[in-house]
C-alpha positions in Angstrom: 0.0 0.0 0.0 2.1 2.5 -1.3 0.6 5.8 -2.0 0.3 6.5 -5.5 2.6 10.4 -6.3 5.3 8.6 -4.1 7.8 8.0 -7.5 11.0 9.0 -7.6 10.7 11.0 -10.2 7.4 13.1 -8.8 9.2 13.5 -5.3 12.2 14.8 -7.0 10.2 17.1 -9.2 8.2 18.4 -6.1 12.0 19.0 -4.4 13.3 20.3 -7.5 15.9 18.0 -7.6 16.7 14.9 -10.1 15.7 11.6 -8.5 19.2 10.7 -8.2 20.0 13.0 -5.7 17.3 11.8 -3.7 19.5 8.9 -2.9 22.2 11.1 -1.9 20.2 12.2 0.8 18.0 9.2 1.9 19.1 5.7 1.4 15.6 4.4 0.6 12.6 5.1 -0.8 11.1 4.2 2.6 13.2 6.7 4.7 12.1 9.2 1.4 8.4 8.4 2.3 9.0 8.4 6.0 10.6 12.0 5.8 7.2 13.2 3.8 4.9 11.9 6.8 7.1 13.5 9.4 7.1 16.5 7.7 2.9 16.1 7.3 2.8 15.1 10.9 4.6 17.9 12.0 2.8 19.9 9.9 -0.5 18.8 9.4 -0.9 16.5 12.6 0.5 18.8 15.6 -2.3 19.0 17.8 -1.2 21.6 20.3 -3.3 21.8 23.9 -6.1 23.9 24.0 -4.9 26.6 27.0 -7.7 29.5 27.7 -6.0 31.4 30.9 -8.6 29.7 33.6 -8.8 26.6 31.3 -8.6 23.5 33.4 -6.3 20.2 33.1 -9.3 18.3 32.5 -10.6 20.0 29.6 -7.4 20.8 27.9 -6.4 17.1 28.0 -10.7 16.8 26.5 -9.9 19.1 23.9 -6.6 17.6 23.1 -7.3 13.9 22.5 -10.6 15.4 20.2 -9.0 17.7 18.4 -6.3 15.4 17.8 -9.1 12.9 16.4 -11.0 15.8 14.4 -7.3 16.2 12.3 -7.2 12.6 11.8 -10.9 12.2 10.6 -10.4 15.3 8.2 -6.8 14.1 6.8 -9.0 10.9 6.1 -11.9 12.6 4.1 -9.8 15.5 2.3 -6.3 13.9 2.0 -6.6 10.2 1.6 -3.5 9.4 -0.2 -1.3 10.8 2.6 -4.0 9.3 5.5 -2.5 5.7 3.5 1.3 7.0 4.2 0.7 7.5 7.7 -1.2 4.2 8.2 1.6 2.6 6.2 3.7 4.7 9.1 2.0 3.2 12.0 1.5 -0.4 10.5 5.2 -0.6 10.4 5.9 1.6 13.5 8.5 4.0 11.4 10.5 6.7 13.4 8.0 9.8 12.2 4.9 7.5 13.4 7.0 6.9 16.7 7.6 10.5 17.0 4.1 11.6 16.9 3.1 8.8 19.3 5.7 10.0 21.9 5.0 13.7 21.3 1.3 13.3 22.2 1.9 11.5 25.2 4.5 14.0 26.4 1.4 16.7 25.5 -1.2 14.3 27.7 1.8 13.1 30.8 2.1 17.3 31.0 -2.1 18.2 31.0 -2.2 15.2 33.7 1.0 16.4 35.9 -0.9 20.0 35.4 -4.7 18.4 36.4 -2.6 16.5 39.9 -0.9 20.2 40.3 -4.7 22.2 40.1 -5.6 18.9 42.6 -8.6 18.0 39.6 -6.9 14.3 39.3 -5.3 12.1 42.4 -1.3 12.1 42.6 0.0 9.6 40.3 3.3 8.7 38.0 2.2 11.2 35.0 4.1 9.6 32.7 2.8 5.8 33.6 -1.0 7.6 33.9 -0.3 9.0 30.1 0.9 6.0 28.6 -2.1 4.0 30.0 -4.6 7.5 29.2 -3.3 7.0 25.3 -4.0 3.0 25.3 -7.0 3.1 26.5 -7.7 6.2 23.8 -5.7 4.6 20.9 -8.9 3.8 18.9 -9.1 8.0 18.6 -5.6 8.4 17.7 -3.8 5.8 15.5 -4.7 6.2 12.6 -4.6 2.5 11.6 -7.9 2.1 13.9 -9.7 5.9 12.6 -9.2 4.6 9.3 -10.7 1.4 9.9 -13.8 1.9 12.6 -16.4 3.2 9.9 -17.8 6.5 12.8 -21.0 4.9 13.2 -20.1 2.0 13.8 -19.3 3.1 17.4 -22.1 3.0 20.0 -20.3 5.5 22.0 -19.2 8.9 20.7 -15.4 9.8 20.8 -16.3 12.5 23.5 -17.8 9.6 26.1 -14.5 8.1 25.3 -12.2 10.5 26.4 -14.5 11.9 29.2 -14.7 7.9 31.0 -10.8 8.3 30.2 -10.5 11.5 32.1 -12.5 9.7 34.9 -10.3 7.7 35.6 -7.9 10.2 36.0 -9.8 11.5 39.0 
């Protein structure tokens, strides 16, 4: 499942270089197609926490995990060529994939250490309580399971989701 303007010669064209060089700089087509999804994720895919002054842990770490959802669902319907290249990413666990994994849970271990620090969730190991916050949220996420959990096919809505997650937090 390749997508379909990743050829040599198009990528070199788009970097205005000859596909030669492209080799120069990446060894493989793989680390050429994993530099375009890094670049997309960072791009395209950095979901930054919502902060309004008196905003509170809980709802910024709400309003994270949906919004991060909302880019994934809209990358799907408007873009999905590159929604295959970062489900290729995250079938095969490639470094950008791994990257964007990490960086949200950095984003969700700070909201929670913020949420124990305001006292709205119980003292806990924030980065143990943000690795098991994003598994138990990975269906909203990774895009492998956006891409293939049709949205009505889920009795619950992706905001009951997160809010039974942030429960738990409490």
């Amino acid at each position: 499942m390749s997508p379909v303007w990743a050829v040599d010669a198009d990528i070199a064209r788009l970097l205005g270089k000859s596909p030669a060089s492209l080799y120069r700089i990446f060894p493989s087509k793989v680390e050429i197609w994993d530099a375009i999804a890094a670049d997309f994720y960072d791009s395209h895919l950095c979901f930054e926490p919502f902060s309004a002054g008196d905003s509170r842990a809980t709802e910024q770490l709400k309003e994270t995990m949906l919004g991060h959802h909302r880019l994934l669902l809209q990358v799907q319907r408007d873009d999905p060529q590159m929604y295959g290249l970062i489900v290729l990413t995250s079938r095969r666990n490639w470094p950008s994939y791994r990257q964007q994994r990490n960086r949200l849970q950095v984003i969700v271990g700070e909201l929670i250490r913020a949420g124990v620090g305001t006292k709205e969730f119980q003292r806990t190991d924030a980065c143990a309580a943000a690795s098991c916050f994003c598994a138990s949220l990975v269906v909203l996420w990774d895009p492998r399971l956006v891409g293939a959990t049709p949205s009505n096919h889920c009795e619950i809505s992706a905001q009951e989701l997160v809010s039974f997650a942030i429960d738990a937090l409490r």
